[in-house]
mmCIF file of the N, C-alpha and C atoms, coordinates in Angstrom:
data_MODEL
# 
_entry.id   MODEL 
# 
loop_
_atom_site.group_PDB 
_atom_site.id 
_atom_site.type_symbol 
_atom_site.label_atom_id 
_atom_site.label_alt_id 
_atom_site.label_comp_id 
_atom_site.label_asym_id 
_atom_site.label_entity_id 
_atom_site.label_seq_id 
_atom_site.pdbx_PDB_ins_code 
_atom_site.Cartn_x 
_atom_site.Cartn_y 
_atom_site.Cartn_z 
_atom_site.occupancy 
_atom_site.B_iso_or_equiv 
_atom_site.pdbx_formal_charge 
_atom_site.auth_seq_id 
_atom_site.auth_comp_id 
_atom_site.auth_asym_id 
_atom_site.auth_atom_id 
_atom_site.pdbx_PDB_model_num 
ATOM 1   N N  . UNK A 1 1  ? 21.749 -110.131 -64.269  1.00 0.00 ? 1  UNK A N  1 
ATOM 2   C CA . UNK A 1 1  ? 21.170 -110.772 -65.437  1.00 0.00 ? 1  UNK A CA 1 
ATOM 3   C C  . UNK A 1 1  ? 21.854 -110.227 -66.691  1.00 0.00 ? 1  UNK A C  1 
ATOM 4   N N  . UNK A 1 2  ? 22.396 -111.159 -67.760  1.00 0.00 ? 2  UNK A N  1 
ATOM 5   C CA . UNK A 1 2  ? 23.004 -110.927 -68.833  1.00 0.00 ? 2  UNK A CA 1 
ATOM 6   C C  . UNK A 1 2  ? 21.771 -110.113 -69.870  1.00 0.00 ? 2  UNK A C  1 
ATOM 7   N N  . UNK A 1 3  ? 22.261 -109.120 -70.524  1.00 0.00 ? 3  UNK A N  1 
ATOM 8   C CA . UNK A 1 3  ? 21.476 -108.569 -71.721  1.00 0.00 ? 3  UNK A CA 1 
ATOM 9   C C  . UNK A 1 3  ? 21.559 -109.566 -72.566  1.00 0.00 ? 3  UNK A C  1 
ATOM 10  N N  . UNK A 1 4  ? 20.247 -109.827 -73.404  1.00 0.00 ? 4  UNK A N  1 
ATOM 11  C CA . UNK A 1 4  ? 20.553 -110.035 -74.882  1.00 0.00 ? 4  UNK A CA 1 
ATOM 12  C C  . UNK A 1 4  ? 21.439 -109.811 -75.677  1.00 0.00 ? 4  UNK A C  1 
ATOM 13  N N  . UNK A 1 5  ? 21.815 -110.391 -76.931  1.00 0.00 ? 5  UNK A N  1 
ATOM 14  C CA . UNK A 1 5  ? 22.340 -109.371 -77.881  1.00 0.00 ? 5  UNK A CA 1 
ATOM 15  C C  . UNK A 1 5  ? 21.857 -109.937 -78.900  1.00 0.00 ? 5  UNK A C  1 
ATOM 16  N N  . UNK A 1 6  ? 21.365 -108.881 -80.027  1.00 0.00 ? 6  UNK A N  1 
ATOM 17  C CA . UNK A 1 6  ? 21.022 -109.261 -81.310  1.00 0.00 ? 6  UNK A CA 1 
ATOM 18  C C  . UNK A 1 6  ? 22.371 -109.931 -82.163  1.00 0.00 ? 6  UNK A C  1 
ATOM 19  N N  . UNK A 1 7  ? 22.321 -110.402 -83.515  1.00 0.00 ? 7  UNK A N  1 
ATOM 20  C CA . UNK A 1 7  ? 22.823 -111.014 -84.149  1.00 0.00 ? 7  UNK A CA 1 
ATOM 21  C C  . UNK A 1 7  ? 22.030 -110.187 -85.200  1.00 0.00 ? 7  UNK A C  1 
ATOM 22  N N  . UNK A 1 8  ? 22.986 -110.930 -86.365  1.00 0.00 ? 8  UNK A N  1 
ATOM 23  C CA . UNK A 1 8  ? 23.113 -109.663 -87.376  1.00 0.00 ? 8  UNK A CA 1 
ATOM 24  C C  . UNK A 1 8  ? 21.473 -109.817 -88.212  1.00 0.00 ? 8  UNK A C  1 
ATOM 25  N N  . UNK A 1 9  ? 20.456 -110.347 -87.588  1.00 0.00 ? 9  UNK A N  1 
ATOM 26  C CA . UNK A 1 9  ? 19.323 -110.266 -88.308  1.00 0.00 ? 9  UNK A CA 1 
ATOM 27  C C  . UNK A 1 9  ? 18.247 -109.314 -88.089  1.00 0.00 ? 9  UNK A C  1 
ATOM 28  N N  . UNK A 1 10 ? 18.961 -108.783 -86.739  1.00 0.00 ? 10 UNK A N  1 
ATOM 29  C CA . UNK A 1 10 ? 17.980 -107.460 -86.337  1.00 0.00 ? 10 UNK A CA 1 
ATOM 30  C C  . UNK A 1 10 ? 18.072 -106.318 -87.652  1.00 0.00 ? 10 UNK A C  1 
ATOM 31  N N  . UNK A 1 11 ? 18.895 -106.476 -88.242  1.00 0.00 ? 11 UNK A N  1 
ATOM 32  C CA . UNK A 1 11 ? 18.796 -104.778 -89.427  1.00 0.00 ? 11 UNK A CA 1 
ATOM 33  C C  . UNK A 1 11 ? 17.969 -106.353 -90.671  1.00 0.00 ? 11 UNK A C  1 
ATOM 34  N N  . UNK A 1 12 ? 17.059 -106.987 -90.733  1.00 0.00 ? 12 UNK A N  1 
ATOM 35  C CA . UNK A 1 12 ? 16.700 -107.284 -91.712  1.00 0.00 ? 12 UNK A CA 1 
ATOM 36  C C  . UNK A 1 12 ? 15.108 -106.602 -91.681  1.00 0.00 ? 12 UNK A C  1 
ATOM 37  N N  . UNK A 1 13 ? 14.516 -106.801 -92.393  1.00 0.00 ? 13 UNK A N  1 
ATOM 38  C CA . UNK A 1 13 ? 12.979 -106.626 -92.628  1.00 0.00 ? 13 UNK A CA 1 
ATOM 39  C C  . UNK A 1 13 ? 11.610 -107.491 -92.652  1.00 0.00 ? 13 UNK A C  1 
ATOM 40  N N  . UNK A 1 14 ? 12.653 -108.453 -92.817  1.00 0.00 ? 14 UNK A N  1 
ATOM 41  C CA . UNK A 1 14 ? 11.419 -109.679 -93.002  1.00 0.00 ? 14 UNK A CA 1 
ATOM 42  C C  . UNK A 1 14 ? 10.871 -110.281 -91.353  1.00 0.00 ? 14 UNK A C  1 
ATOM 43  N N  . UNK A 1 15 ? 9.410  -110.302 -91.114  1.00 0.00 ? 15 UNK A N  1 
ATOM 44  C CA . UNK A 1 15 ? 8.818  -110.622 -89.485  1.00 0.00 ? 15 UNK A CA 1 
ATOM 45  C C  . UNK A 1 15 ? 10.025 -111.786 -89.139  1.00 0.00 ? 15 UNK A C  1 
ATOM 46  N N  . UNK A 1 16 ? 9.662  -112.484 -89.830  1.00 0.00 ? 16 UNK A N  1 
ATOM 47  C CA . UNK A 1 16 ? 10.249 -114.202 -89.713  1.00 0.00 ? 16 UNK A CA 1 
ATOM 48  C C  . UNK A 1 16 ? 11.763 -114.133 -89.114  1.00 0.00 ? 16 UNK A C  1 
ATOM 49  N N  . UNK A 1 17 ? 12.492 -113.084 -89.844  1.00 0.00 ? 17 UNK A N  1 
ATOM 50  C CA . UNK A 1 17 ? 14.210 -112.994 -89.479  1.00 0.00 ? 17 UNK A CA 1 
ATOM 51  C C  . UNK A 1 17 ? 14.087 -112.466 -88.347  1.00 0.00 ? 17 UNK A C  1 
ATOM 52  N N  . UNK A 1 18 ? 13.047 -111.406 -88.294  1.00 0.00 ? 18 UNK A N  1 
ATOM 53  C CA . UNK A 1 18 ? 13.129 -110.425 -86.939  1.00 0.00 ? 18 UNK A CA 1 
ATOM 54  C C  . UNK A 1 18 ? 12.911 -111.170 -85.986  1.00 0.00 ? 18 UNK A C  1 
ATOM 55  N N  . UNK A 1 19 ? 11.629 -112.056 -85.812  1.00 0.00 ? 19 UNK A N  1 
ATOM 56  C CA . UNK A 1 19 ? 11.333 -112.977 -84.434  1.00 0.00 ? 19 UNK A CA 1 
ATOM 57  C C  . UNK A 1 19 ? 12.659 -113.468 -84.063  1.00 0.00 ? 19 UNK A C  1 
ATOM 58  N N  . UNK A 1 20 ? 13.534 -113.715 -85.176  1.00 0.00 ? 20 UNK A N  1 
ATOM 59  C CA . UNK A 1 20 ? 15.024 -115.069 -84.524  1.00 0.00 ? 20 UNK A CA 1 
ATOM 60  C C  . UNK A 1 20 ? 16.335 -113.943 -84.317  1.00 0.00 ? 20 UNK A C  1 
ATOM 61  N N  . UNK A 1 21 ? 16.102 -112.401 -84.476  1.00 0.00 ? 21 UNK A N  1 
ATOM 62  C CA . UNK A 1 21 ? 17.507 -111.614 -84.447  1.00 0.00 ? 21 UNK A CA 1 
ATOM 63  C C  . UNK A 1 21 ? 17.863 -111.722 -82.701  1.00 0.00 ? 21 UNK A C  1 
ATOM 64  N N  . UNK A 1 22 ? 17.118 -112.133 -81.554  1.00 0.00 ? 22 UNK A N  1 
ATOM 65  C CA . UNK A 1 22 ? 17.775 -112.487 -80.426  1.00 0.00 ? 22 UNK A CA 1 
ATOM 66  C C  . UNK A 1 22 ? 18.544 -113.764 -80.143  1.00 0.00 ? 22 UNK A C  1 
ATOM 67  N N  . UNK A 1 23 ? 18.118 -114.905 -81.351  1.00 0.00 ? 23 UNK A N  1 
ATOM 68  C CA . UNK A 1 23 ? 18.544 -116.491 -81.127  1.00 0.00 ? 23 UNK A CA 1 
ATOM 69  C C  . UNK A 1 23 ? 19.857 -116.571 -80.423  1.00 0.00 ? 23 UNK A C  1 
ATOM 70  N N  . UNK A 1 24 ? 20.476 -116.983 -80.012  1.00 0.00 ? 24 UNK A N  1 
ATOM 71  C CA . UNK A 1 24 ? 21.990 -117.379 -79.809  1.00 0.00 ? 24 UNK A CA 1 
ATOM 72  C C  . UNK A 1 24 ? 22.739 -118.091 -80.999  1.00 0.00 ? 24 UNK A C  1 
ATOM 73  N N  . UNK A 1 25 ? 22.386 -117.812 -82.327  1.00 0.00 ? 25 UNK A N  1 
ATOM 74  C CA . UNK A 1 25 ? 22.749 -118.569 -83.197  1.00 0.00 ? 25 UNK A CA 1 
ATOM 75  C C  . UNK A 1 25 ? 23.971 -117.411 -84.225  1.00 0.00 ? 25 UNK A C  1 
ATOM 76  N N  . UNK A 1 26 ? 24.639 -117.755 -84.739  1.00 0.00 ? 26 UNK A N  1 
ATOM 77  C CA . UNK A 1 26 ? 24.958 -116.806 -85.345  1.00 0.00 ? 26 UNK A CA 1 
ATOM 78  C C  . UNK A 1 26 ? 24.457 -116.728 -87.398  1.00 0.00 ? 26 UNK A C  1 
ATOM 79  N N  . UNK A 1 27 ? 23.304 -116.467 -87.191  1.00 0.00 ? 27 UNK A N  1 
ATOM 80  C CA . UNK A 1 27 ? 22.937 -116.724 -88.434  1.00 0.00 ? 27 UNK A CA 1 
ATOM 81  C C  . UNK A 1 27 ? 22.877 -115.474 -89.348  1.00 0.00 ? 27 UNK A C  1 
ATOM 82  N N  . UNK A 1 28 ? 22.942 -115.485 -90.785  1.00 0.00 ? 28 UNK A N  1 
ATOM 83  C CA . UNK A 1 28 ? 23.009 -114.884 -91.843  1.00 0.00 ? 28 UNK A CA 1 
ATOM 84  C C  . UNK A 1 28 ? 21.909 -114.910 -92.366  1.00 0.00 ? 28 UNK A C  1 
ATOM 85  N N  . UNK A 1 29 ? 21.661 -113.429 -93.036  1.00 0.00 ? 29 UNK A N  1 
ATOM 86  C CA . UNK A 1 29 ? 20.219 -113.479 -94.357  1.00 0.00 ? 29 UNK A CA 1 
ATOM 87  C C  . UNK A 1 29 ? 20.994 -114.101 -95.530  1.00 0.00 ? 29 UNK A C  1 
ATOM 88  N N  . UNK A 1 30 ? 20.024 -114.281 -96.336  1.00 0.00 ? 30 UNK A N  1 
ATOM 89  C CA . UNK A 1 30 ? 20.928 -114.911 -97.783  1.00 0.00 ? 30 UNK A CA 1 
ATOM 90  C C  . UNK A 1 30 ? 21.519 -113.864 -98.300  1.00 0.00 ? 30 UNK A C  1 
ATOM 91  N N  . UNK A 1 31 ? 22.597 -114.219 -98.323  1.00 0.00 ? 31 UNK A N  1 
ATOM 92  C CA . UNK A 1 31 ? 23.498 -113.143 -99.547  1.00 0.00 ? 31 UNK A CA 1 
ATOM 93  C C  . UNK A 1 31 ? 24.890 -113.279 -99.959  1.00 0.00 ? 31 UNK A C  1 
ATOM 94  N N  . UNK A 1 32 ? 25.492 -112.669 -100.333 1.00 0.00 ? 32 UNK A N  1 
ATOM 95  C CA . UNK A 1 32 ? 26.373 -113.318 -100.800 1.00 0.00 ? 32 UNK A CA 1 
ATOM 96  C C  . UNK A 1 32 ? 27.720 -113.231 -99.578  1.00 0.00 ? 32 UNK A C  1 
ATOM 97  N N  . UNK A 1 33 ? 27.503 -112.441 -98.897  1.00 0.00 ? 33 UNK A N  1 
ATOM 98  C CA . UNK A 1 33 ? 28.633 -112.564 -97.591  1.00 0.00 ? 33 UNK A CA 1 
ATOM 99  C C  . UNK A 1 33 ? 28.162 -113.791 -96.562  1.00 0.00 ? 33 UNK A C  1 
ATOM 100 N N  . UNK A 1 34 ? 27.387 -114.259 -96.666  1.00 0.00 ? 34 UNK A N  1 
ATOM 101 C CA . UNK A 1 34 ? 26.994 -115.963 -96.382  1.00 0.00 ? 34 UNK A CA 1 
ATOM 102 C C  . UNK A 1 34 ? 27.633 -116.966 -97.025  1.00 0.00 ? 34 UNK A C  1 
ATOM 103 N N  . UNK A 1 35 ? 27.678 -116.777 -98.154  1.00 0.00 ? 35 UNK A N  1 
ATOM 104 C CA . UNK A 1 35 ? 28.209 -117.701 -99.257  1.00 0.00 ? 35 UNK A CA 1 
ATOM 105 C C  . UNK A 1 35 ? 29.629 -117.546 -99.108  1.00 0.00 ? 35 UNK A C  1 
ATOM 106 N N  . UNK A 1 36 ? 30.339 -115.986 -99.320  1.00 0.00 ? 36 UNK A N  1 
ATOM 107 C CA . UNK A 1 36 ? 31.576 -116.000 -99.210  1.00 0.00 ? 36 UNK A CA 1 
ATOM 108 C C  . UNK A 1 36 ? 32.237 -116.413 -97.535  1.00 0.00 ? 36 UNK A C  1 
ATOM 109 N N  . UNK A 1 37 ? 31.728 -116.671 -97.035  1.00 0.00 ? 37 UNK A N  1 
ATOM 110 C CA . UNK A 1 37 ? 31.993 -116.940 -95.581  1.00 0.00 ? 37 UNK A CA 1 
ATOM 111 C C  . UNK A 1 37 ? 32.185 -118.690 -95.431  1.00 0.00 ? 37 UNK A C  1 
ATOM 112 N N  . UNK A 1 38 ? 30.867 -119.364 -95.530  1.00 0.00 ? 38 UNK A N  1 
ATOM 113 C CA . UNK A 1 38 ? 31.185 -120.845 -95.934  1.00 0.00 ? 38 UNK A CA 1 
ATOM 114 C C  . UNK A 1 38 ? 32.249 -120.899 -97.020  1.00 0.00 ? 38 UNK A C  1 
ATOM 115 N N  . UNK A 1 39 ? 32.283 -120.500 -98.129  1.00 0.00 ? 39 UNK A N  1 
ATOM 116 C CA . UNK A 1 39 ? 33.397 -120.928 -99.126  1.00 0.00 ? 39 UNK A CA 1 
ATOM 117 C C  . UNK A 1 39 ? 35.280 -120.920 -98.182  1.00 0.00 ? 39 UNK A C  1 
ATOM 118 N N  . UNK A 1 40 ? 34.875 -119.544 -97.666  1.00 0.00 ? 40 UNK A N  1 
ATOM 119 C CA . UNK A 1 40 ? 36.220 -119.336 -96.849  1.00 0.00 ? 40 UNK A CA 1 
ATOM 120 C C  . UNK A 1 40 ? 36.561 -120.228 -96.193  1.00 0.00 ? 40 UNK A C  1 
ATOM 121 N N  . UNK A 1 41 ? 35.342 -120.511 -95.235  1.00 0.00 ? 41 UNK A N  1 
ATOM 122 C CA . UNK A 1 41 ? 35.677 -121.554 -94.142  1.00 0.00 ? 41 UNK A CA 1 
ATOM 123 C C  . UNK A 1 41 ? 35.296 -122.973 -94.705  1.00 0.00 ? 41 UNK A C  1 
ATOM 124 N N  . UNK A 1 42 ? 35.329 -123.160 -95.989  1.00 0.00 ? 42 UNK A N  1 
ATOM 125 C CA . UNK A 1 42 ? 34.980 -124.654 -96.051  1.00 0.00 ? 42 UNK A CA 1 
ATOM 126 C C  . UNK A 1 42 ? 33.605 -125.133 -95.488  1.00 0.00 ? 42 UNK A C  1 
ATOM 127 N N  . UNK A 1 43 ? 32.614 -125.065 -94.963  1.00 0.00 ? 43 UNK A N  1 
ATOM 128 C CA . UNK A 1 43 ? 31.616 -125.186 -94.865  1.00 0.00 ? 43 UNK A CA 1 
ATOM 129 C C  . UNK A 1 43 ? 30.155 -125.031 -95.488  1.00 0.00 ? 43 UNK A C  1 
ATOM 130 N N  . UNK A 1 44 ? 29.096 -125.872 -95.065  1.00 0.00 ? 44 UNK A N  1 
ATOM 131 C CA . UNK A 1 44 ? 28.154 -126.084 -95.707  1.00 0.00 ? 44 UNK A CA 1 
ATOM 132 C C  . UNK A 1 44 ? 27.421 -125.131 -95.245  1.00 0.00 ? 44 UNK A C  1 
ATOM 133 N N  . UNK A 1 45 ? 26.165 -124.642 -95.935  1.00 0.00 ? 45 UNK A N  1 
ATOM 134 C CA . UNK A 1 45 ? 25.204 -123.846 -95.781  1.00 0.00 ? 45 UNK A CA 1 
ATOM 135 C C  . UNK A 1 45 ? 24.205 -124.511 -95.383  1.00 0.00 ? 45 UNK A C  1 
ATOM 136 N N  . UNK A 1 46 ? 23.565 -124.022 -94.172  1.00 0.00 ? 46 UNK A N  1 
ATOM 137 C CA . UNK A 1 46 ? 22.220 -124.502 -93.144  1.00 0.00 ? 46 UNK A CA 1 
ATOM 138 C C  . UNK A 1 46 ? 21.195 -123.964 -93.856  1.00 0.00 ? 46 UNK A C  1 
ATOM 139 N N  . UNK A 1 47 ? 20.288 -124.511 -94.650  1.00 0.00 ? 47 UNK A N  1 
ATOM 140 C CA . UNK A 1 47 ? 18.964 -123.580 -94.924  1.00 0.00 ? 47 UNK A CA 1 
ATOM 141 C C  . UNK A 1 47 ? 17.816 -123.301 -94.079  1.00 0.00 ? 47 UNK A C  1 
ATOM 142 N N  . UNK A 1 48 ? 16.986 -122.420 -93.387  1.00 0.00 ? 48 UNK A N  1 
ATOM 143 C CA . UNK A 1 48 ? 16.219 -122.330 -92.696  1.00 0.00 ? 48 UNK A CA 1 
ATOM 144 C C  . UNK A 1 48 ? 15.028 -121.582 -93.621  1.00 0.00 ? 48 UNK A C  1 
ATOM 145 N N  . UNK A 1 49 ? 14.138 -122.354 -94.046  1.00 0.00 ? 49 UNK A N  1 
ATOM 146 C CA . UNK A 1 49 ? 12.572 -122.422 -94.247  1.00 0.00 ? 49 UNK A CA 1 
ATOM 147 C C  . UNK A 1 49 ? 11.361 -121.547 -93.597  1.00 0.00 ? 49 UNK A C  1 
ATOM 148 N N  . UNK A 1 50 ? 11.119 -120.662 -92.930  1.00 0.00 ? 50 UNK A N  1 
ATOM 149 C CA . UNK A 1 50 ? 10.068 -121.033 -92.274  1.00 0.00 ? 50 UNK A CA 1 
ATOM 150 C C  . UNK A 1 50 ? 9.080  -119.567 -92.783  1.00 0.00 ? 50 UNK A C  1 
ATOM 151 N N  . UNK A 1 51 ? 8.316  -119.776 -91.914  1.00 0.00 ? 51 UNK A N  1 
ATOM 152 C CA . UNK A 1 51 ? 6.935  -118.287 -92.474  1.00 0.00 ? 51 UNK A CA 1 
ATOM 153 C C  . UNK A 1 51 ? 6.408  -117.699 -90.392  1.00 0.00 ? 51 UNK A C  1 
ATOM 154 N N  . UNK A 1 52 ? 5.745  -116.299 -90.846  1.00 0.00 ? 52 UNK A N  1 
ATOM 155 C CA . UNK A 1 52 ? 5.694  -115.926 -89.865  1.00 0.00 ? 52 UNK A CA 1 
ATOM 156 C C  . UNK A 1 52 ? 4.232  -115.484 -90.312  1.00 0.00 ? 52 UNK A C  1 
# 
């Protein structure tokens, strides 16, 4: 059986980020190495909403 692996939301603080730091997604907290990352790559920013 494969381990998990976190994604970079496990070092955040907020419940909400923490429930999703196992997702298979590769997602970002807001900041500005999010921003500079889409700009690099030409891409749009996904917003995710939610409450815990």
């Amino acid at each position: 059986m494969s381990e998990r692996k976190p994604n970079r939301l496990i070092h955040e603080k907020s419940p909400y980020l923490l429930q999703h730091a196992y997702n298979p997604v590769d997602w970002y907290p807001w900041s500005p190495e999010a921003f500079h990352k889409a700009k690099r790559e030409s891409k749009q920013v996904f917003l995710s909403i939610g409450y815990s």
